[in-house]
N, C-alpha and C positions, 0 to 999 in steps of 0.2 A: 430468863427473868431480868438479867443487865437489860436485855435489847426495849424489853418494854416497859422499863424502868428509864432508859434513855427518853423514847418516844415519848412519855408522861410530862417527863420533863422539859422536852419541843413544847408540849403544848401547855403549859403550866405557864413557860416564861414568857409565850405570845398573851395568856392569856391575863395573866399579873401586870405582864407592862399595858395591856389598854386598859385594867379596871384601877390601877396606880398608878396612871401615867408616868412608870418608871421607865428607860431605855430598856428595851429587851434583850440588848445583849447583854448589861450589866447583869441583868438576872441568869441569862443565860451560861455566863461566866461562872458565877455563883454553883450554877448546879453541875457543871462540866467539874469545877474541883469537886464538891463533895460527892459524886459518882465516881468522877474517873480516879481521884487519890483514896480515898476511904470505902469503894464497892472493887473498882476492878485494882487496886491497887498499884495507881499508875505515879512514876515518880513526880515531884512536884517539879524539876526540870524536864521530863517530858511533856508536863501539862502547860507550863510556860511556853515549850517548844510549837504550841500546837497553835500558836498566833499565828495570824496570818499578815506576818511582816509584809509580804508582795504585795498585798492588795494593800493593806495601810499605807504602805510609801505611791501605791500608783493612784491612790484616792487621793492622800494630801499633796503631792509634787502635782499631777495635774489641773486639781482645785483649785491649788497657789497660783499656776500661772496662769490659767483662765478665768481668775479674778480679778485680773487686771484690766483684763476688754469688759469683766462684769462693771467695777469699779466706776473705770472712766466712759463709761458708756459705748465702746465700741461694740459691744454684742449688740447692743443697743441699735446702734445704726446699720449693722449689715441684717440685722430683723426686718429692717423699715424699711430698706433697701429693696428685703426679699419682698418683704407684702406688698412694696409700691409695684413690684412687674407682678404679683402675680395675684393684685387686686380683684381681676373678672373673675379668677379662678378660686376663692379661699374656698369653700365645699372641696376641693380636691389637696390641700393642703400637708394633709396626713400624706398623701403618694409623693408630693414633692420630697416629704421629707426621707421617705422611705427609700426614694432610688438614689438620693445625695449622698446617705450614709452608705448606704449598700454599695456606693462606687469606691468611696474616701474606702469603706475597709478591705474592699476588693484588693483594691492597689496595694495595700499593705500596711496602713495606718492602724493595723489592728483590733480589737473591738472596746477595748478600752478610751483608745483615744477616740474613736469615729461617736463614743456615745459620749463622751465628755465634753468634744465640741460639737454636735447633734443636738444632743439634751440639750446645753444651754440655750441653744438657738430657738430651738423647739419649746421650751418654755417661755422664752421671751415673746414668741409668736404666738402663745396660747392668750398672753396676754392686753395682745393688740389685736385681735380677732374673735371670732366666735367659736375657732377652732376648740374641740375637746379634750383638753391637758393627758389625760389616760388616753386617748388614740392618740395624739401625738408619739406618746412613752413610747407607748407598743411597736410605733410603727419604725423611731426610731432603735430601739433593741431589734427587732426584728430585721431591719436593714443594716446594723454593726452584723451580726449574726449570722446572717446568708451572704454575705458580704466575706468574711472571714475563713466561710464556709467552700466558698474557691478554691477548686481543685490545685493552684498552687499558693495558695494563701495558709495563713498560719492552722485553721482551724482541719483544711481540706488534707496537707502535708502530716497533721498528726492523726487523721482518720484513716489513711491509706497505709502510714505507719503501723498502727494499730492493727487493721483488716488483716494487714500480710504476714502477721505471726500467727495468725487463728486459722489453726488446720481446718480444711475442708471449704475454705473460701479464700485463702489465701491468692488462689489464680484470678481470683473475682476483684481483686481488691481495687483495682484501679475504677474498673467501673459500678462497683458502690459509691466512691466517692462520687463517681459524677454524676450517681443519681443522689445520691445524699446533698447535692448544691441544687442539683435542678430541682426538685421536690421544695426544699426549704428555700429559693429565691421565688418560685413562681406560688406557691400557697399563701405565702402572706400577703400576697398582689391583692389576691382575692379578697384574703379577710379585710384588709385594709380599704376596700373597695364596698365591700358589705358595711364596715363603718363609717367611709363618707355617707354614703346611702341615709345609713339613719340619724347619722349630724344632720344631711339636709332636711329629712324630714322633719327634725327637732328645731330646724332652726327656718323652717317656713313661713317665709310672713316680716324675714328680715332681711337688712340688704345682704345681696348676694356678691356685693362690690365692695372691697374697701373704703371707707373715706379716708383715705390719707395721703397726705400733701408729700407733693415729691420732697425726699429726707435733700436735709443740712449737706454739704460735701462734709468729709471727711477732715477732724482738726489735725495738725500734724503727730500730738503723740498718737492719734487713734492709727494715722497708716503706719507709723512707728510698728503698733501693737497688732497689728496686719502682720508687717514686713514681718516682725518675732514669730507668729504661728505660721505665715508661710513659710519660714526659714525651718521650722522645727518640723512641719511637715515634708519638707523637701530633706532634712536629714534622717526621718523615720521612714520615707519611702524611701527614699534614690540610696540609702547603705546597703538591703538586700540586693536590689537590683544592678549596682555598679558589685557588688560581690563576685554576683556572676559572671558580667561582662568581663571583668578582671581578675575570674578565678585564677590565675597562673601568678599571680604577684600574692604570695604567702602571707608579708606582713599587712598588705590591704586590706585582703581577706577576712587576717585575723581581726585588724582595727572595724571593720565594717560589722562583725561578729559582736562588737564589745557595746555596740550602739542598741540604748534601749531606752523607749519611748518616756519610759520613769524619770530618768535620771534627765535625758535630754532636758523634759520638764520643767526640772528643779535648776539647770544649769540656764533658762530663759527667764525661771523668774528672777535668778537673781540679776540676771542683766536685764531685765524689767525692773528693778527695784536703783540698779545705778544708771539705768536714763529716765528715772523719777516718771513715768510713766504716769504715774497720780499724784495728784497733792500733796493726800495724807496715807502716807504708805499701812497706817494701821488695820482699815477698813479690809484692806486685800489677805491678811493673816487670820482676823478675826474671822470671816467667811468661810475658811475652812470648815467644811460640812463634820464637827467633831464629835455629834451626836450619830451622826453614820458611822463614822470610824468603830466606836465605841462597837453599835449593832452588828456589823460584819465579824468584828473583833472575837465578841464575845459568846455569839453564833457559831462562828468557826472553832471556835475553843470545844465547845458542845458536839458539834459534828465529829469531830477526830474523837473526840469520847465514843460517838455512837460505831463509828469505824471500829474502832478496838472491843466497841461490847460486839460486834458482830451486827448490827441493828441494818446496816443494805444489806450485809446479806440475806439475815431475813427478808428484808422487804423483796429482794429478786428472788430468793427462791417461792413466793407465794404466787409466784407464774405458774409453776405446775400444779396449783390447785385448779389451773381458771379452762373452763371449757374449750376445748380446741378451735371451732369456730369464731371465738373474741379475744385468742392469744394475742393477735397483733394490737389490740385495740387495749388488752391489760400491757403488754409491753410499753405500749405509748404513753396510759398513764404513770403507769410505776415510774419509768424514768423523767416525769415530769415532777413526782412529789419527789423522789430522790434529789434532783435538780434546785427543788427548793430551799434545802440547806446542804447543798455539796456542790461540787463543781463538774460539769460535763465533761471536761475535758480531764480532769484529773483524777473524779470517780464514780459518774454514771457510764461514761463511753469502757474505758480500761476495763469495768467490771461488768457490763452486759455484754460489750462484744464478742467476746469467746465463749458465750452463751447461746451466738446464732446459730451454731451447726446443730446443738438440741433440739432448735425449736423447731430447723428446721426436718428434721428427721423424726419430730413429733406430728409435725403437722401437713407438711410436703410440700411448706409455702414457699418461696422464692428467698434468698436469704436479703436481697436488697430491701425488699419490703419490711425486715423487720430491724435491719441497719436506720432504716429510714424513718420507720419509726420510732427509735431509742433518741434519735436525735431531735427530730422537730417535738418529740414530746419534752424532751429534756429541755430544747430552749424555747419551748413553748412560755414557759414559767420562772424565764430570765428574769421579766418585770417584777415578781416578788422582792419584796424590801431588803431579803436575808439574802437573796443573790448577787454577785458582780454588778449587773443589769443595772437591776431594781438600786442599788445601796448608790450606784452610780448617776443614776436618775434624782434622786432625792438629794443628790450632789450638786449637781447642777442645775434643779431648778429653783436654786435664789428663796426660795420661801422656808417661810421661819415663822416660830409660833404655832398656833389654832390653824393656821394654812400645808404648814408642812405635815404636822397629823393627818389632816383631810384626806391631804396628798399619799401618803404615808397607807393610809386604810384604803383607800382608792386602789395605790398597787396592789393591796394583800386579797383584799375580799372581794375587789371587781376585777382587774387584769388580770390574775393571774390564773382565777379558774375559768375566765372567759378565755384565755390561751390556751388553758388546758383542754376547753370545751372544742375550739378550733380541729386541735392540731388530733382530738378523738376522730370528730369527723372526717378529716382527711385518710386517717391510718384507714377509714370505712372503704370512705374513695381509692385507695392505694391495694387494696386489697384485690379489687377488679382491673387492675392498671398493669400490676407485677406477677 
């Protein structure tokens, strides 16, 4: 009764904030107390606990300091930069952006930062092109995401982790993950490929060329605001990796360990703010995406309620209802709506994975294949508003108002079941693969 008194409530607070254009997480706040304190009787200190401080601080620390290049126009010009080389090319635009972020998260910038400066870019560039703002997103999520998803990258280290406590594939684990990267870096080649396809066909009849005039050089605070992100990307990449090199010196080790892309963040903007970077330093605070803050917020308040009424598990165990023949294709979906108000790594992946030796002694499928499909389904439907992705995306693309709604409904009701639609098809394809 809790779990689908939760679920009513998911869709109550989507459905309240677009006919009141109120914040859905505000509402969704709202209903997480009076279920989770007054139905399952959860204390009002653990319902406050159930914020999601991480993503708050990693939303507004990177916000803050990436509104500095929004500000003073530096986004601005490495956008102008990109379109001036890769004018003959815009119809392919989407793939540019897709293999840049997929490299930045590879390396180790994470999938946070790889879509925080992605997406900005990537909106700036929807804007000086014919390119289409929703395949932009997508392609950017999609490349933090398989990017991350690198067998020694953050995403690929906690799948492997994962795999090798789950008896009966534990010996398998290494190479799950590396079809769990290969799978989810080369599929959204395709998709993203299928959507240039239909931009060009949409956009038929227009130039194929940019008109735009070789950009300004750079003013001195803009490479200032370079030199800051190159600085902050070279202490988010080169800590893990000199970690290594230098595993034998303890207190390195341990300092290279204390290094997180959050706080780095917040420790450039304020040395953004004392080399006056911008005129009016107010514009750069005000920017802070605080109507997102609020949605992830107050979504994720709702989630940890549905956790405690039981509500995924419901939803995972409604696998054994589903025909043997389209297990992998319900696995894909399920953990793609799971996905949508929860987190893959912290509770689609943890709570399907020890579920593969079922499936697969139900069905006598391969167990990669259904590893592979919990994941591309799960981050199929990143770009949702209530996800990391999605809350990220609406972060950094600058619009505000009547446009950030647009934007806003764009992720919910076009990307995110068209990912979902994708990554079905694939598990089809994967099926004859594994």
């Amino acid at each position: 009764m809790e779990s689908v008194l939760v679920i009513l409530a998911i869709v109550l607070a989507i459905g309240l904030g677009e006919i009141f254009n109120i914040n859905t997480g505000l509402i969704a706040g709202a209903f997480a107390y009076i279920i989770g304190c007054f139905v399952l009787g959860m204390s009002v200190d653990d319902l406050l606990g159930a914020w999601p401080t991480d993503l708050f601080m990693v939303i507004f620390s990177i916000s803050l300091f990436f509104n500095f290049a929004v500000v003073n126009g530096t986004l601005e010009k490495v956008a102008n930069v990109l379109l001036y080389r890769f004018r003959k090319l815009e119809q392919f635009l989407p793939l540019v952006l897709y293999f840049v972020t997929a490299l930045v998260s590879g390396l180790g910038a994470a999938f946070f930062t790889s879509v925080a400066v992605m997406g900005a870019i990537g909106m700036v560039l929807c804007r000086n092109s014919n390119m289409n703002r929703l395949y932009a997103a997508m392609a950017v999520s999609l490349g933090a995401l398989s990017g991350a998803n690198f067998m020694v990258s953050a995403h690929g280290v906690l799948f492997n982790s994962l795999l090798s406590q789950v008896e009966g594939v534990a010996d398998q684990a290494s190479t799950i993950t590396t079809n769990i990267f290969a799978v989810s870096f080369i599929y959204p080649i395709i998709v993203i490929g299928i959507l240039c396809f239909i931009d060009m066909r949409n956009n038929r009849g227009k130039d194929s060329e940019l008109r735009i005039e070789k950009p300004e050089p750079f003013t001195g605070k803009q490479r200032l605001n370079l030199a800051l992100i190159f600085v902050m990307m070279l202490i988010v990449l080169g800590a893990p990796i000199l970690s290594n090199v230098f595993s034998d010196v303890t207190w390195f080790v341990e300092a290279c360990g204390r290094v997180d892309v959050t706080l780095v963040a917040l420790v450039m903007a304020i040395v953004g703010y004392l080399c006056k970077l911008v005129d009016d330093p107010k514009p750069v605070f005000q920017r802070v995406p605080w109507d997102t803050i609020w949605l992830v917020g107050g979504v994720g308040m709702l989630v940890e309620v549905a956790v405690q009424a039981g509500t995924i598990d419901m939803l995972a165990s409604l696998i054994n209802m589903i025909p043997t023949p389209i297990v992998p294709i319900a696995v894909c979906v399920i953990a793609g709506i799971m996905s949508i108000f929860s987190s893959t790594l912290g509770v689609v992946a943890p709570l399907m994975f020890p579920m593969i030796p079922g499936f697969v002694a139900a069905t006598g499928m391969s167990p990669s294949l259904f590893a592979v499909a919990i994941i591309i389904g799960a981050q199929s439907t990143s770009i949702a508003p209530f996800s990391t992705g999605g809350s990220l995306q609406l972060g950094a693309s600058g619009l505000e108002g009547e446009e950030q709604d647009k934007f806003y409904n764009e992720l919910l009701f076009k990307g995110t079941p068209l990912g979902m639609v994708f990554a079905a098809v694939a598990s089809v394809v994967l099926m004859f693969i594994f």
